[in-house]
C-alpha positions in Angstrom: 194.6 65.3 150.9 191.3 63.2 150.9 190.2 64.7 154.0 190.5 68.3 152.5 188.1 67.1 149.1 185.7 66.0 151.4 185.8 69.1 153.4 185.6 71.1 150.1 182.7 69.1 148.9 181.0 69.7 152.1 181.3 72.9 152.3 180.1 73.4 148.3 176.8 71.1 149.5 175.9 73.7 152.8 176.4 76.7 150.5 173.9 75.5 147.9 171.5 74.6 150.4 171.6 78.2 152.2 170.8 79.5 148.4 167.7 77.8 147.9 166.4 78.7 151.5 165.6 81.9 149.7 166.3 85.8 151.2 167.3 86.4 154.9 165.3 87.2 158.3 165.9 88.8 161.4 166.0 87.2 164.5 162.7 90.2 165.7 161.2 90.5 162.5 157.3 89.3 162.9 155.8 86.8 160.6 152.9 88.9 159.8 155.4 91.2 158.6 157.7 88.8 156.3 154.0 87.4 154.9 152.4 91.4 154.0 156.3 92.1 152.3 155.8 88.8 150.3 152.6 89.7 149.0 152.9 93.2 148.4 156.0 92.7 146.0 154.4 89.5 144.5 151.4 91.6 143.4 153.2 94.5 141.8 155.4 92.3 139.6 152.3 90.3 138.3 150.6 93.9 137.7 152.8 95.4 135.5 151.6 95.4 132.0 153.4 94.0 129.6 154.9 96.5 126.3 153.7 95.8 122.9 156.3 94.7 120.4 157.7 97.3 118.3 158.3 96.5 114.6 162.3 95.6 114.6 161.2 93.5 117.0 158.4 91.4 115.2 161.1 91.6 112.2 163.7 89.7 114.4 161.7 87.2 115.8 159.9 86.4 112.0 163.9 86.2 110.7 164.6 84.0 113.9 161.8 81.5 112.7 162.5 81.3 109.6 165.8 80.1 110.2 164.7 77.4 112.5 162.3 76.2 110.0 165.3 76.5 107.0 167.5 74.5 109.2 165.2 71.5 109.9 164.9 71.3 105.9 168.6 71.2 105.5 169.1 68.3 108.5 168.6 65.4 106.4 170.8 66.4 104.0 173.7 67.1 106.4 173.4 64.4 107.6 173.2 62.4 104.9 176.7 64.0 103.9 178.2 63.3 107.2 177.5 59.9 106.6 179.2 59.5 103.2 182.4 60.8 104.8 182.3 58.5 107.6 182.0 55.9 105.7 185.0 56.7 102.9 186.9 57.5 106.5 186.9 54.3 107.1 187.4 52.8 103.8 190.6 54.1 103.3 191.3 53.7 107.2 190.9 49.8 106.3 192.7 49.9 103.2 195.7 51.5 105.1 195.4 48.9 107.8 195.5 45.7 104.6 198.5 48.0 103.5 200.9 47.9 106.7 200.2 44.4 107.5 201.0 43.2 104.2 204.3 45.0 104.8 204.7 43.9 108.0 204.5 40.6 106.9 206.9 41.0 103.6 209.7 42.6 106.1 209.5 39.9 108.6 209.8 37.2 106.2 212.7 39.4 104.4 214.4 39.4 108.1 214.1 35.5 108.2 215.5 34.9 105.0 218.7 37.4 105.7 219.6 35.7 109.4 219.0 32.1 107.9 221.7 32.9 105.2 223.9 35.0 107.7 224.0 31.7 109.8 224.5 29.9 106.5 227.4 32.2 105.5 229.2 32.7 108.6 229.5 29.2 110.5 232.7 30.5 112.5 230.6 32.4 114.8 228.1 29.3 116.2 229.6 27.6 119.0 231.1 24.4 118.6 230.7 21.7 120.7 230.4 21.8 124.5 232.5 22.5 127.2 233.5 22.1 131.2 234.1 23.1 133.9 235.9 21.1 137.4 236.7 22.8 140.0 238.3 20.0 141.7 241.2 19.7 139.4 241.7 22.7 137.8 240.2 26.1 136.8 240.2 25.2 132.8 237.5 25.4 130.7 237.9 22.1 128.5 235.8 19.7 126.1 234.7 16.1 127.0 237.5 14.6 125.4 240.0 16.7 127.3 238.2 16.1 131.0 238.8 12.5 130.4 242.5 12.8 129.8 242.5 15.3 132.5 240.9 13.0 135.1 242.5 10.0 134.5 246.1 11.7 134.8 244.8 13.2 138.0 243.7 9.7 139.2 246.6 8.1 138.4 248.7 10.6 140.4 246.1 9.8 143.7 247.1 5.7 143.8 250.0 6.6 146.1 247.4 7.4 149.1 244.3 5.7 148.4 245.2 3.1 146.1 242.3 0.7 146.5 239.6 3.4 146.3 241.4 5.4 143.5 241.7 2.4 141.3 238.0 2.0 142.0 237.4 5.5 140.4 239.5 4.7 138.0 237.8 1.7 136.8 234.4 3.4 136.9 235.7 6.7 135.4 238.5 6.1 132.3 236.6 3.5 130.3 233.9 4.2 127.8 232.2 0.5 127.9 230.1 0.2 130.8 229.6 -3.6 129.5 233.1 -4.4 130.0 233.7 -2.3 132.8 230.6 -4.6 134.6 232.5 -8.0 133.6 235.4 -6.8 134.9 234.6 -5.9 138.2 232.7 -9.2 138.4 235.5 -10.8 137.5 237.6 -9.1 140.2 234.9 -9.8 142.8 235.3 -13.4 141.7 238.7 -13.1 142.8 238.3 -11.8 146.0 235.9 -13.9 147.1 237.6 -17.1 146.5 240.3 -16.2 149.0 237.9 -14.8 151.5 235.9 -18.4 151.5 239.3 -20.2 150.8 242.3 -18.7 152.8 244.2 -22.2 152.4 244.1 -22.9 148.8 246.9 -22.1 146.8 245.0 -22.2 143.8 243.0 -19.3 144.4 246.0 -16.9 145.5 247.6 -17.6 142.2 246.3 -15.5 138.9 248.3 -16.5 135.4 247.8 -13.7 133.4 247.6 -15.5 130.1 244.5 -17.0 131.3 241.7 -16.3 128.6 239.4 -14.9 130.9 242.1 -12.6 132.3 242.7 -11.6 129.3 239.6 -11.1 127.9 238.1 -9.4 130.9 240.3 -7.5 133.1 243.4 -6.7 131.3 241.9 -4.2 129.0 240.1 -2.3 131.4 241.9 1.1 133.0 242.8 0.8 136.9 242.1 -3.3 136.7 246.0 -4.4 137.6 246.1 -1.6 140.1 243.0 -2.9 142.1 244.5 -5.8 142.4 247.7 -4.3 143.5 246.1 -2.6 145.9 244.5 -5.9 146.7 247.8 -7.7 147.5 249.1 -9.2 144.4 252.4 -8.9 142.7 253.9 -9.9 139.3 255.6 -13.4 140.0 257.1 -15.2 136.9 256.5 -19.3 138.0 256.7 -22.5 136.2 254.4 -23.9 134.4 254.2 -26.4 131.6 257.6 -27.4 131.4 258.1 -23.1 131.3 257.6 -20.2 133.0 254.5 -18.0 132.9 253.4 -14.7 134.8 251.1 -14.9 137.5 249.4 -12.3 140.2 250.2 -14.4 143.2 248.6 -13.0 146.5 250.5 -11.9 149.5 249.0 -12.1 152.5 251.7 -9.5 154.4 250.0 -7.1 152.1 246.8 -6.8 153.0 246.3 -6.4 157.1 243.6 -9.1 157.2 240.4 -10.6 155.3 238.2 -8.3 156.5 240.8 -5.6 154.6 240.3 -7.6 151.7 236.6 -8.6 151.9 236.2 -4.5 152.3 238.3 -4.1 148.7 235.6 -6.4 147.1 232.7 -4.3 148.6 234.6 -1.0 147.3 234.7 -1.8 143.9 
């Protein structure tokens, strides 16, 4: 398509030029002859004499100029009129302008007003709270709240393969108190570690569970008793004070070595 404009425009451009060459000559015409025709027909249009005017016409052309002349009189004025309606054009342009912003304005603050008192009126339709989503466990859609009871129910149901690890997550995951949570598993390290460095003392293998500390710091805390389960201690009832107590006593045919053990510590 570009290529045919161009061609047109081309084309237009030679033909113009050809026009202002002036009239054609042959190919065996002489020059003398092309000059003489030149001259001849120059000199009898500049010879003709020239007709007088008759009298309609001297009464057109005076009408003719007298118009001109009437017109130039009048300009000013028409202009001046033009003017005045250009300018009142754009007065009331402006003023219709003022008028549909004001409006504007009156209906968006009317629209604010309604949706603040629609929200007001009709709480049931904002969302309450947030919610959930894990694939891991299930494909429900739940609230904080329910995930927890969720998870820890699901955890609970994993200590039969992975006991030491799941009571880990357990620890870390079911309780709220991350202050708590940090004494306890300090306390449970404390544990561990005194068998590790003292394999021969009885003292250390042996947990009473009314102990204050216990008590205070590992009994209230989700997955806690479990670790230690997993961990090799078991519910004895032994003597003490002229009575019996509970104690965690450690079992060394449950865990396969220290190492075992020393790796429970690390875990949680």
């Amino acid at each position: 398509m570009a290529d045919k404009i161009k061609k047109f425009f081309e084309k237009k451009k030679a033909e113009a030029k050809f026009k202002k060459a002036g009239p054609g000559h042959r190919l065996n015409e002489s020059r003398s002859e092309s000059l003489s025709q030149k001259s001849s027909s120059s000199g009898s249009v500049s010879n003709v004499p020239r007709a007088p005017l008759s009298a309609e016409a001297k009464q057109a052309a005076a009408a003719a100029l007298a118009r001109l002349e009437g017109g130039k009189t009048n300009a000013p004025a028409f202009n001046t009129s033009l003017a005045a309606i250009q300018a009142k054009v754009k007065r009331e342009l402006e003023a219709e302008k003022k008028l549909a912003a004001a409006a504007s304005e009156m209906k968006t603050e009317s629209e604010s007003e309604s949706s603040f008192k629609e929200f007001e009126a009709s709480p049931i339709l904002a969302v309450k709270g947030v919610y959930f989503k894990c694939p891991l466990i299930g494909p429900e859609i739940l609230s904080k709240e329910e995930w927890r009871v969720k998870i820890k129910d699901f955890l609970y149901e994993q200590l039969g393969e992975e006991r030491g690890l799941t009571a880990c997550l357990i620890i870390h995951s079911c309780n709220k108190n991350k202050d708590k949570v940090e004494q306890c598993v300090e306390t449970l390290c404390k544990y561990l570690e005194n068998i590790v460095h003292n394999p021969d003392e009885d003292k250390y293998q042996r947990i009473r569970m009314s102990n204050r500390i216990f008590q205070e710091k590992v009994v209230g805390i989700e997955g806690a008793l479990e670790f230690l389960s997993a961990a090799g201690f078991k519910q004895q009832m032994l003597p003490f004070q002229d009575s019996e107590d509970s104690f965690l006593v450690f079992d060394k045919n449950e865990v396969e070595d220290m190492e075992t053990l020393n790796a429970r510590k690390i875990v949680c």
